[in-house]
N, C-alpha and C positions, 0 to 999 in steps of 0.2 A: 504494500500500500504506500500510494506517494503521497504526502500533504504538500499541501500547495498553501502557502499563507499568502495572504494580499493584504495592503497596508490603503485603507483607503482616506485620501487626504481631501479638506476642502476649504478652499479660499473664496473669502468675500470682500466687495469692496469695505472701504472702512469708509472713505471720501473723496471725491472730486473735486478738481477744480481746472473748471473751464478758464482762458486767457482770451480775451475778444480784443482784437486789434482789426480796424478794417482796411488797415495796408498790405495786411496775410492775410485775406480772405477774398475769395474767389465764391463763385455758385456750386465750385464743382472741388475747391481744397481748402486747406485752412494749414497754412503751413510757417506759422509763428517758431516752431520747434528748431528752424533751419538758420534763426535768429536769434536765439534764447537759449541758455542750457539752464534745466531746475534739476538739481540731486541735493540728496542729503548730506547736511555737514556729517563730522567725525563721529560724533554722539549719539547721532540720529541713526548710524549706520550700527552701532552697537545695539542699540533701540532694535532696530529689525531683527536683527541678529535672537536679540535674547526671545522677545514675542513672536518672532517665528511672521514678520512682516515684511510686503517690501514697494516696487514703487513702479509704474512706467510713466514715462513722458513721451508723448509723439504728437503729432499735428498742433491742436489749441488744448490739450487737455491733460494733467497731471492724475495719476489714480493711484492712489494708497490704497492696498489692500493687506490683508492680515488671516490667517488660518482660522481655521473656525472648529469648534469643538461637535462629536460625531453626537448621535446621530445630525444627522444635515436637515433638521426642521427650522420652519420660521417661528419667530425670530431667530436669527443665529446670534452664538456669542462665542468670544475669544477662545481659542485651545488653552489661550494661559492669561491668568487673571491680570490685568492692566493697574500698574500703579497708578492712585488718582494724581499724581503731582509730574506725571509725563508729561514730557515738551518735545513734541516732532519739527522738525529744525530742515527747512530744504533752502538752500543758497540759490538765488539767481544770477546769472552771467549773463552781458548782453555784447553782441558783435556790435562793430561801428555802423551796421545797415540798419540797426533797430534804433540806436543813436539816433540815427539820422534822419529818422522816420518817425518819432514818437517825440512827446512832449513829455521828457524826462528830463533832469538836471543832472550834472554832474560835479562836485563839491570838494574835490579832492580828496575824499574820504572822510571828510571832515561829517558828514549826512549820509544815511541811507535811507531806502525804502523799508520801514517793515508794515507788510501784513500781518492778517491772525483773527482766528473765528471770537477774538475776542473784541472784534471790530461793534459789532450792532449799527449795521448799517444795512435793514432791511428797506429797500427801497427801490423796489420795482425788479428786485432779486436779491437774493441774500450773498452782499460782498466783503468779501475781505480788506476792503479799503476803506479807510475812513471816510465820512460825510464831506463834500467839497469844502474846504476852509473860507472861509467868509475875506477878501478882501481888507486889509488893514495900511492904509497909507503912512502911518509910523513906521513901517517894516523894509526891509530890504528882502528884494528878491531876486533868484539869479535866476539863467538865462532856462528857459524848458517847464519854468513851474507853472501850477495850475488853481486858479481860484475863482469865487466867484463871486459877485457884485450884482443887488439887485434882482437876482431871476438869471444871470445871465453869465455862465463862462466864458475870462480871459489868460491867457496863456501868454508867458512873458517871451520875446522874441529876442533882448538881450538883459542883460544884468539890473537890476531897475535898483536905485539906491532911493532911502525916504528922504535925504538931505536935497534932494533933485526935482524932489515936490514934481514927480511926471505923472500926471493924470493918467486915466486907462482910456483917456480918446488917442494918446496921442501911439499913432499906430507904426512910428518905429518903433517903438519897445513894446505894446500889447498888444494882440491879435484878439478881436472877438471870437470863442468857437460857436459852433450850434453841431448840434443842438444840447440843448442844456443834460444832463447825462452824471450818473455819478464812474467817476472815474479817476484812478490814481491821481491825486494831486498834494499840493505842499503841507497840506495834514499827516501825509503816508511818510514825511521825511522826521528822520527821529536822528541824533545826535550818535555818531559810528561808536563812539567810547560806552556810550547807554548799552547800543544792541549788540554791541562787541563781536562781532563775526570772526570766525576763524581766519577767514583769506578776504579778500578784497574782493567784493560784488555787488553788484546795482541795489539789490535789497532781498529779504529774506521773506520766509512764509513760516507764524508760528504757530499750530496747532496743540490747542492745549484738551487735556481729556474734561477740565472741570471748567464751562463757565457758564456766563448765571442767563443769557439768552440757551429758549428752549431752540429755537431754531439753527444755530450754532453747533450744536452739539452733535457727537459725533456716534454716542455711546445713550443708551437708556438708564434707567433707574437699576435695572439690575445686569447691566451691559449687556444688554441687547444691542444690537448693529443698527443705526437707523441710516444708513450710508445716504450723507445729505452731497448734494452737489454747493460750489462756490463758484464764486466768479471776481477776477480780478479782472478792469478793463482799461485800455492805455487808449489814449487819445492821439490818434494819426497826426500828422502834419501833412499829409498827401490830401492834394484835394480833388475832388471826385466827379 
């Protein structure tokens, strides 16, 4: 008699997260991936490691996914129980074509981008970005940021200093956008020593297991999977 064992294994998503740029998108691709690299820092990758997780990025869309405990009924939940005080950590990289194409700043390192479901900025999609930052003519702002005044997004086209007193008509330094839209802007930039990234990157994605929006969340009351989708969204400079 021969015994045969089989080892049956199954993964579920944990979370999405869609990237909408309409300078990579087509009717027929969506190909942001060829301009962007998302992976996990050093920590994040031990993280997989021990929970038995892990990650694809291709086209516009990032998917964390995680093993799932047998039998394979709904709800699913973890093969190994998730500490609540887990911090999932993925670095973004950007080529000079996204630069060039996107209404991002760049600070010398001095600022990054971070996202994180602990945004609560449900607003016509549930996004990892903060709410557009309101406009403050005290402020300096450098050249790619994005705010808004009024009902109305403007995007700075070079360095705008408050000492300079430049109004948002005057359209060498602000571009009106439309349409109005939440979308990465100079609320998403956080001080690099704050968010301390391992290597140098445009900004990071921080997914936490505990926070206090229900729709946020990644995990149920008794960790169940509620595999939610996000959306982070950059505002082209291409015009159409």
């Amino acid at each position: 008699m021969i015994r045969i064992e089989t080892t049956d294994t199954i993964y579920s998503e944990l979370f999405t997260i869609t990237f909408l740029h309409s300078g990579y998108e087509t009717p027929l691709d969506k190909f942001l991936s060829g301009s962007i690299s998302v992976a996990p820092d050093e920590n994040t990758k031990k993280i997989f490691t021990e929970y038995k997780m892990n990650y694809r990025f291709f086209a516009n869309t990032l998917v964390c996914f995680i093993q799932c405990a047998l039998p394979a009924s709904d709800p699913k939940t973890p093969f190994m129980k998730i500490d609540n005080d887990i911090k999932i950590r993925f670095l973004i990289k950007n080529s000079s074509d996204f630069f060039n194409k996107t209404f991002v700043t760049a600070t010398a390192n001095k600022k990054i981008y971070q996202f994180s479901n602990k945004a609560n900025n449900v607003n016509g999609g549930i996004f990892l970005t903060a709410p557009v930052e309101n406009y403050n003519s005290a402020k300096d702002y450098n050249k790619g940021t994005i705010v808004q005044n009024g009902g109305n997004l403007f995007g700075t086209l070079q360095t705008v200093l408050a000492v300079k007193n430049i109004p948002l008509i005057n359209t060498d330094f602000w571009e009106q956008l439309t349409p109005f839209e939440q979308v990465v802007n100079n609320a998403d930039l956080q001080d690099a020593v704050v968010v301390n990234p391992e290597e140098d990157c445009l900004g990071v994605i921080d997914m936490f297991k505990n926070v206090a929006t229900t729709s946020y969340q990644f995990f149920g009351t008794n960790d169940e999977l509620i595999n939610p989708s996000f959306t982070i969204k950059f505002k082209s400079k291409l015009k159409f």
